[in-house]
C-alpha positions as CSV (number, residue, x, y, z in Angstrom):
1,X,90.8,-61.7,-76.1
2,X,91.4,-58.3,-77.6
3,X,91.9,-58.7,-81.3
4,X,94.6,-57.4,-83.4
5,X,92.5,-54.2,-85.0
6,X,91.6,-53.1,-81.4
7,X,95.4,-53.9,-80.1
8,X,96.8,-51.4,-83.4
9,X,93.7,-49.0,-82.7
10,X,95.3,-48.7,-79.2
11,X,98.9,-47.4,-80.7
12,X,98.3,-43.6,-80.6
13,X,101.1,-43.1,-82.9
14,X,99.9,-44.9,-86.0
15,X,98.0,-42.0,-87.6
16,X,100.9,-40.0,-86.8
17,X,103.2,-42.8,-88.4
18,X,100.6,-43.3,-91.4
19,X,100.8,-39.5,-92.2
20,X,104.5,-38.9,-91.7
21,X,104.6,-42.1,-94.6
22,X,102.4,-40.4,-97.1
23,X,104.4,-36.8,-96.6
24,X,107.7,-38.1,-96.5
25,X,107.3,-40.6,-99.6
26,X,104.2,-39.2,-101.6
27,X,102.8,-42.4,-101.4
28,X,98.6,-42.1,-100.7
29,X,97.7,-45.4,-99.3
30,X,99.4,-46.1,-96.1
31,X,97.7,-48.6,-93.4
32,X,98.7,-51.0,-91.1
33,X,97.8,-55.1,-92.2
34,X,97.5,-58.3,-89.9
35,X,98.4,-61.2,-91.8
36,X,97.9,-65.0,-91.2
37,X,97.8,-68.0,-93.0
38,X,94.6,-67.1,-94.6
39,X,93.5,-63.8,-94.0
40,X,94.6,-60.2,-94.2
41,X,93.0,-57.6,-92.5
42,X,93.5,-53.9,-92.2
43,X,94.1,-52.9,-89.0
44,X,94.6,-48.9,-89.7
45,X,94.7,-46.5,-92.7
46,X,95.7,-43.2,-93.9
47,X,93.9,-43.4,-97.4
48,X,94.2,-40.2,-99.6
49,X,94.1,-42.6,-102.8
50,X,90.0,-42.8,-102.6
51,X,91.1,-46.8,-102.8
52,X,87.9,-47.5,-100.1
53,X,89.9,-49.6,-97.6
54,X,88.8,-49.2,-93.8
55,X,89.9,-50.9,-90.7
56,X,88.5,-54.1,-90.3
57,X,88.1,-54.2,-93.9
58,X,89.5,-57.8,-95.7
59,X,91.2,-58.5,-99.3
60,X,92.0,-61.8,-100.1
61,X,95.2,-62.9,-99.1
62,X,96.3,-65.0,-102.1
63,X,95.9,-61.4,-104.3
64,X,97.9,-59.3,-101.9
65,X,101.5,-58.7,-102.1
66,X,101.4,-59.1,-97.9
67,X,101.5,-62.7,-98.3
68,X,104.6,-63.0,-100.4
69,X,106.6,-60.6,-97.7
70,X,105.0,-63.1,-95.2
71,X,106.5,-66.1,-96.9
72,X,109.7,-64.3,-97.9
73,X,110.3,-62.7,-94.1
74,X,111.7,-59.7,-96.2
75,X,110.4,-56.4,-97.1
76,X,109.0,-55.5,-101.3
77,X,110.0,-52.1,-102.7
78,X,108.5,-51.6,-105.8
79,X,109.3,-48.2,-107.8
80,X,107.6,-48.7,-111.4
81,X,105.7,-51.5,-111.4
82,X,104.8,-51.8,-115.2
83,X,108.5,-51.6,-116.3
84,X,109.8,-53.6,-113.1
85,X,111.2,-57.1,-114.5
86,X,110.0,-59.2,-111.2
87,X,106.4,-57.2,-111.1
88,X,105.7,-56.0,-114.4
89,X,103.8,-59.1,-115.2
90,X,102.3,-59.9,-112.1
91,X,98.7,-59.5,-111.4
92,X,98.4,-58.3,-108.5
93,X,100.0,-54.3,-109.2
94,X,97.5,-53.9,-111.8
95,X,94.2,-55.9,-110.0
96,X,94.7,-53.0,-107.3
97,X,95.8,-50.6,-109.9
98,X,99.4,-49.6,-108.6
99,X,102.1,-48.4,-109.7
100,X,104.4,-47.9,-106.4
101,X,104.8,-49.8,-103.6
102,X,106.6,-50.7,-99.9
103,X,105.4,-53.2,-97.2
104,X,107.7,-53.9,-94.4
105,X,107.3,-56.7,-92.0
106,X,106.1,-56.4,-88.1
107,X,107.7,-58.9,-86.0
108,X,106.9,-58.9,-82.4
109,X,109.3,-59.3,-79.4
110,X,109.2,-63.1,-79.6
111,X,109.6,-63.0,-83.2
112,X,106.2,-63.9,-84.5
113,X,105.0,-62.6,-87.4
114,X,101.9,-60.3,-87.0
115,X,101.7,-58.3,-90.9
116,X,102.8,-55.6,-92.6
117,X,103.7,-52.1,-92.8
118,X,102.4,-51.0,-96.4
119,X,101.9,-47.8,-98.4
120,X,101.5,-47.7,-102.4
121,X,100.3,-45.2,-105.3
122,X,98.9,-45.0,-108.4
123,X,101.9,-43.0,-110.1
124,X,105.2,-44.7,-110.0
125,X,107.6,-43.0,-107.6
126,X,111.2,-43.5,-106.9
127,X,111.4,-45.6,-103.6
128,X,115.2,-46.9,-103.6
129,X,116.8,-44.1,-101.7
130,X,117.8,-46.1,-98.6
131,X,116.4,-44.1,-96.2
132,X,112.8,-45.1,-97.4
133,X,113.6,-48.2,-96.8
134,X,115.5,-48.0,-93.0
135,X,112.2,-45.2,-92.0
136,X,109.6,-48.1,-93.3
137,X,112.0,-50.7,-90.5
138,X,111.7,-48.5,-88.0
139,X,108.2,-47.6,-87.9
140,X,107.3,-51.8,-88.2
141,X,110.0,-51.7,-85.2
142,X,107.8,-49.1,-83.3
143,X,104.2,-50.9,-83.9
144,X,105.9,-54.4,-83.0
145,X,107.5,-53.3,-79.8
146,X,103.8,-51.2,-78.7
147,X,101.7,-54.1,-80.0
148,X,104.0,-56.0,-77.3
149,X,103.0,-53.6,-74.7
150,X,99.2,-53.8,-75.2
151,X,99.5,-57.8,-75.1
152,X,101.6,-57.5,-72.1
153,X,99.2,-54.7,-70.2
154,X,96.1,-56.8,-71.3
155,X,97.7,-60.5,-69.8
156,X,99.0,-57.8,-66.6
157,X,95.8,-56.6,-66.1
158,X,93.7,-59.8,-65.4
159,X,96.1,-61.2,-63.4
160,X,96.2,-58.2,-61.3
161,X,92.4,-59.1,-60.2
162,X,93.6,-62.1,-57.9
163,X,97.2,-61.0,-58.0
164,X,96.9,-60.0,-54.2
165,X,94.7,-62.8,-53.0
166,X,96.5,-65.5,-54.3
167,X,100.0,-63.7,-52.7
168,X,98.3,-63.7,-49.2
169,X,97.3,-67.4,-49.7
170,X,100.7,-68.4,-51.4
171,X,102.6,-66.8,-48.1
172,X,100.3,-68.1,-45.6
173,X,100.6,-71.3,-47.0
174,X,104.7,-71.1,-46.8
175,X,104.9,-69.7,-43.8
176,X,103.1,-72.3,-42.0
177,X,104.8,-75.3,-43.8
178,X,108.7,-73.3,-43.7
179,X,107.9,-72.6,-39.8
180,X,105.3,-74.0,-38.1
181,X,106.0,-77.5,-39.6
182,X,109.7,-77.8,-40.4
183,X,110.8,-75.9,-37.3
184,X,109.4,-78.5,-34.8
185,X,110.5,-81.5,-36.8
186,X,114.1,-79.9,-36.9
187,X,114.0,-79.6,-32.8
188,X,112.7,-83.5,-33.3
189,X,115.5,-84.7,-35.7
190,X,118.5,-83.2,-33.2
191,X,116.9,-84.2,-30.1
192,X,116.9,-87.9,-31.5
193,X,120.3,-87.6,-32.4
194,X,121.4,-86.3,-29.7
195,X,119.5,-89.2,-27.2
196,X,121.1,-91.8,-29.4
197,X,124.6,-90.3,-28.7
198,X,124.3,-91.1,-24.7
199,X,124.1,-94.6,-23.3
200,X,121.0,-95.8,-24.0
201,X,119.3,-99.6,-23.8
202,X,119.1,-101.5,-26.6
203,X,115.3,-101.1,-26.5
204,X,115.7,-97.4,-26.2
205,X,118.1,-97.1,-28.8
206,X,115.7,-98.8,-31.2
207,X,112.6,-95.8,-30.3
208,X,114.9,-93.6,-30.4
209,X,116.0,-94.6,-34.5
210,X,112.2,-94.8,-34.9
211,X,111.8,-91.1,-34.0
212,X,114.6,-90.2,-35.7
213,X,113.5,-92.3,-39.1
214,X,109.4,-90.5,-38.9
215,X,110.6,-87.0,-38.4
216,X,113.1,-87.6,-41.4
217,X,109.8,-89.2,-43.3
218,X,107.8,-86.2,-42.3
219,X,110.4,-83.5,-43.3
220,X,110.2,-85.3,-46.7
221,X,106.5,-85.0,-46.8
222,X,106.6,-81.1,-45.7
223,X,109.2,-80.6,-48.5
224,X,107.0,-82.6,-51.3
225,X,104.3,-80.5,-50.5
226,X,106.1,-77.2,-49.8
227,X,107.6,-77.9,-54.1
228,X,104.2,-78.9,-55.0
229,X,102.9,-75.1,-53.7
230,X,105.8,-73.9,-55.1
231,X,104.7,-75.3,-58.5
232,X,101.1,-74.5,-58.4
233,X,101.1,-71.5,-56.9
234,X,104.3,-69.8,-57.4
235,X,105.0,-71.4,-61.2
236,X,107.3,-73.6,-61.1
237,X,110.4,-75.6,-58.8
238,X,113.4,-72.7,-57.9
239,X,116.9,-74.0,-59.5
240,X,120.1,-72.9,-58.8
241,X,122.6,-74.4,-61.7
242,X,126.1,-74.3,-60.8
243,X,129.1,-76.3,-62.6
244,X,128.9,-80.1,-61.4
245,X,132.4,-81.4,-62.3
246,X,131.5,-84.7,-61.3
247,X,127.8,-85.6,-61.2
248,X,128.5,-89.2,-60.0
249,X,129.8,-88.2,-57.0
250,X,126.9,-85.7,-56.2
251,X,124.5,-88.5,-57.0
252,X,126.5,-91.7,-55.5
253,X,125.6,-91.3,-51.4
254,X,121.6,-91.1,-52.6
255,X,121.8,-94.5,-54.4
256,X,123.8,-95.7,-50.9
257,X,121.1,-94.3,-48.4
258,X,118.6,-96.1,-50.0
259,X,120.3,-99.3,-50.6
260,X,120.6,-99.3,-47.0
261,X,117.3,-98.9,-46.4
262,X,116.2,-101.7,-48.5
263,X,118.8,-104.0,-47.7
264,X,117.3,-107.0,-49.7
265,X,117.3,-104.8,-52.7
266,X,120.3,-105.1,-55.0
267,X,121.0,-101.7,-57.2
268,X,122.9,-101.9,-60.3
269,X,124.7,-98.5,-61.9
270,X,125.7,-98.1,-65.1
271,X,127.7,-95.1,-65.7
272,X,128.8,-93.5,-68.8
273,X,129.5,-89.9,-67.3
274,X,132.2,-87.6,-69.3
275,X,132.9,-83.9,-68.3
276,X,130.9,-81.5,-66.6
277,X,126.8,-80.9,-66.1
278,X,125.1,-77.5,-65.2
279,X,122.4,-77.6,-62.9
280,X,121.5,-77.8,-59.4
281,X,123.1,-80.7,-57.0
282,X,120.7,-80.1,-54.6
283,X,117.4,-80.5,-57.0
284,X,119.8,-83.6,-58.6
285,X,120.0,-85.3,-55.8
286,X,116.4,-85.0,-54.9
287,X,115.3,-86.1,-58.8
288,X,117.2,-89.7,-58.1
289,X,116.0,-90.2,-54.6
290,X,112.4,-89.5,-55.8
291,X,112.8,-92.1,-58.6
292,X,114.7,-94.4,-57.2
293,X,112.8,-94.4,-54.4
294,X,109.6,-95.1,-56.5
295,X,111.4,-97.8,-58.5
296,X,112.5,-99.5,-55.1
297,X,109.0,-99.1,-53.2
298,X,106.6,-100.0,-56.7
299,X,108.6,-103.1,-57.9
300,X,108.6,-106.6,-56.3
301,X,111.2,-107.4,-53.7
302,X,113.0,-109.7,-56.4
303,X,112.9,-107.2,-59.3
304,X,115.9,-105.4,-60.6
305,X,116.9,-101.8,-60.3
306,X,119.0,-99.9,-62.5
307,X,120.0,-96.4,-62.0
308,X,121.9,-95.2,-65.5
309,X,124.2,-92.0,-65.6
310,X,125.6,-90.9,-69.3
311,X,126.4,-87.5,-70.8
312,X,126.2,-87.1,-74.6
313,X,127.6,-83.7,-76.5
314,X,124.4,-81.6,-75.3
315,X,122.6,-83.5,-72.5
316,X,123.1,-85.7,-69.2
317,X,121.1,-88.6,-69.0
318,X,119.5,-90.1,-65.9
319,X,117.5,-93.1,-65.8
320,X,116.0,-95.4,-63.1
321,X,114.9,-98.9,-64.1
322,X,113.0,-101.9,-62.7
323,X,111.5,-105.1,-63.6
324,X,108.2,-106.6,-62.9
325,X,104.7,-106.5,-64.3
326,X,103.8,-103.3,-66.7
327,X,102.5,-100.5,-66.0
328,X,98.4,-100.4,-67.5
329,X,98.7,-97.7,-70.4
330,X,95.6,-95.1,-68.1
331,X,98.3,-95.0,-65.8
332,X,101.4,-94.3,-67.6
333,X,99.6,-91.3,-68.9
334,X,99.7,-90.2,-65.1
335,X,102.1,-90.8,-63.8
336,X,103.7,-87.5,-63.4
337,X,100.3,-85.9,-62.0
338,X,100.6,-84.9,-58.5
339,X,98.5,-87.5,-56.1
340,X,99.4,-90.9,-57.7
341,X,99.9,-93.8,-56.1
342,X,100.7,-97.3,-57.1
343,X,98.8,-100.5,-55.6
344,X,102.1,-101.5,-54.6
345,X,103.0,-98.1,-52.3
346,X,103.6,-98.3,-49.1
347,X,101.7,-96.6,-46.4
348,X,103.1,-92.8,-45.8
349,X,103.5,-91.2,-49.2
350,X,101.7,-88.2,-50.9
351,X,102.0,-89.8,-54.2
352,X,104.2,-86.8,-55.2
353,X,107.3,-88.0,-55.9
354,X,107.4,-88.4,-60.1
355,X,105.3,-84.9,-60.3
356,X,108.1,-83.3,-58.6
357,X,110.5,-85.1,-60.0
358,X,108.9,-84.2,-63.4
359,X,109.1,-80.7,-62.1
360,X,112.5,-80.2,-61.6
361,X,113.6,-81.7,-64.9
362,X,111.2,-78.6,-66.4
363,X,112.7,-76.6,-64.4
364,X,116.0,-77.7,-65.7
365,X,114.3,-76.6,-69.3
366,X,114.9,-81.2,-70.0
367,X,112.7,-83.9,-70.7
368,X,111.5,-86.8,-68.7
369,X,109.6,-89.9,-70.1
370,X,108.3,-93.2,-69.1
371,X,108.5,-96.6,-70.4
372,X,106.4,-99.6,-69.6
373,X,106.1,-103.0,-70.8
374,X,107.1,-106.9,-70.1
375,X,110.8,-106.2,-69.9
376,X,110.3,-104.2,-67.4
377,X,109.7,-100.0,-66.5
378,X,112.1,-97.1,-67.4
379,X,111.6,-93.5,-66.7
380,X,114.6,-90.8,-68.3
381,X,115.1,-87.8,-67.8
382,X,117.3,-85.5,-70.6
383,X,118.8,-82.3,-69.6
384,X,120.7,-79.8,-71.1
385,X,124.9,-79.8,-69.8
386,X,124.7,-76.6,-70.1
């Protein structure tokens, strides 16, 4: 990792900057300081003061006036600091022996703080024409937005390395699941719906609902793996938000589907839906089944399941419960890895479900969470309404 003293040394404008501060102000000491929470270090200097700072050289933080300006988030301007009735007492103008002085804040593009801007001089000279001020902004402006660059460049760089190879992969791997896979199990799907549309035995009618059930089961499959590739590979679940009037209804036919297919199952809802949610029906609809789904296939056959819908001021909520024993604790903490399986599962599943399920609520920018204990298991998901 490149540290901050290389990443200023990098700027080709800061001696440029540092001498355009000393002959515009008359101010000898200018440099460039990266401040944390306990250090400062000079990162570059234009010293024509003899004070003996060089880069990479460190004062302590708790003397400089850096670490006020980091605390305050706002720039100090100090004309005359003997007769100045904030700094006149204050002992760190006369341990560095100063009489002037300016430091500026440098903010980066995601607003973190990275130090100071700073130029000082024995004399006192005036420093409260405005223009002092706005030039000392703009130059902090300039070193925040290049340091930026050189992060960016650096984090660019490396990826660059595998950048191609994992692109060849990534499309390979899509290709062969979006065509190869899903195309064939498409020509399945409508040939078994069309067969059960003609007069058929009873007996054939029954083979025929079986093909058409496993290629359904296997398109599932392809698509949980063809999201999980998506997330490991490609960074994250694609979403396409769009205005849900009425989220109910989107979700509704899901909780029917599976109801039928676990016909001994009862499935209470409990909805307390008002207004409008932003997000993607599709990825919505696909969040119950995979939950409900889990809650149905992991629970014993005389087990209740909820399935909860509410909206609050900022978020819709959407939770799927179930009784039976608890969830061990090693588990829980697992739950949304990809792979996992439940004693209980049946036969067929990738053990993908929750992780994807986790991933679209991320990709949502909400929250899911799981609880586990004798009254029975919850997982929630929280996302934003808009």
């Amino acid at each position: 990792m490149v540290s901050p003293v290389d990443l200023v040394q990098r700027i080709t404008a800061v001696p440029t900057i540092l001498k355009v501060i000393t002959e515009t102000t008359g101010l000898r000491l200018s440099l460039i300081s990266h401040v944390t929470d306990s250090e400062w270090t000079c990162c570059a200097v234009n010293d024509q003061l003899d004070f003996g700072l060089e880069v990479g050289g460190q004062l302590e933080l708790a003397t400089t006036l850096c670490s006020e300006v980091r605390l305050a988030e706002k720039p100090i301007v100090i004309s005359y600091a003997s007769k100045d009735p904030v700094y006149a007492t204050h002992p760190t103008p006369k341990l560095y022996n100063f009489e002037s002085y300016i430091s500026v804040p440098i903010y980066l593009a995601n607003g973190t703080y990275f130090g100071n801007v700073c130029a000082l001089d024995a004399n006192p000279i005036d420093l409260t024409e405005p223009k002092t001020l706005a030039m000392f902004k703009l130059f902090a402006e300039l070193v925040g937005l290049q340091l930026d660059a050189e992060a960016r460049h650096d984090v660019t760089s490396t990826a660059l390395v595998d950048a191609n190879a994992i692109a060849e992969v990534r499309e390979q791997f899509v290709a062969v699941l979006g065509h190869d896979l899903r195309s064939p199990l498409s020509t399945i799907a409508l040939g078994a719906e069309l067969l059960h549309s003609g007069e058929l035995t009873d007996r054939a009618k029954k083979t025929v609902a079986r093909i058409a059930n496993s290629a359904e089961r296997a398109t599932h499959l392809v698509n949980d793996v063809l999201d999980l590739a998506r997330t490991r590979l490609g960074g994250g679940i694609p979403v396409a938000p769009e205005l849900v009037v009425d989220v109910e209804a989107v979700l509704r036919p899901i909780i029917g589907e599976l109801a039928s297919q676990h016909a001994t199952r009862a499935i209470e809802v409990v909805s307390r839906c008002e207004g409008p949610v932003r997000a993607d029906p599709l990825r919505l609809t696909q969040l119950l089944q995979n939950l409900l789904g889990n809650a149905l296939v992991h629970s014993p056959s005389n087990a209740f399941v909820r399935v909860t819908f509410a909206t609050t001021t900022s978020h819709f909520e959407l939770s799927v419960s179930n009784g039976g024993p608890p969830i061990p604790p090693a588990l829980v903490a697992r739950m949304f890895e990809p792979y996992q399986r439940g004693t209980s599962a049946k036969p067929g599943g990738l053990g993908l479900g929750l992780y994807i399920a986790a991933q679209i609520v991320r990709s949502h920018r909400g929250t899911i969470d799981i609880t586990s204990n004798n009254q029975g298991t919850t997982i929630t998901c929280l996302l934003p309404r808009s």
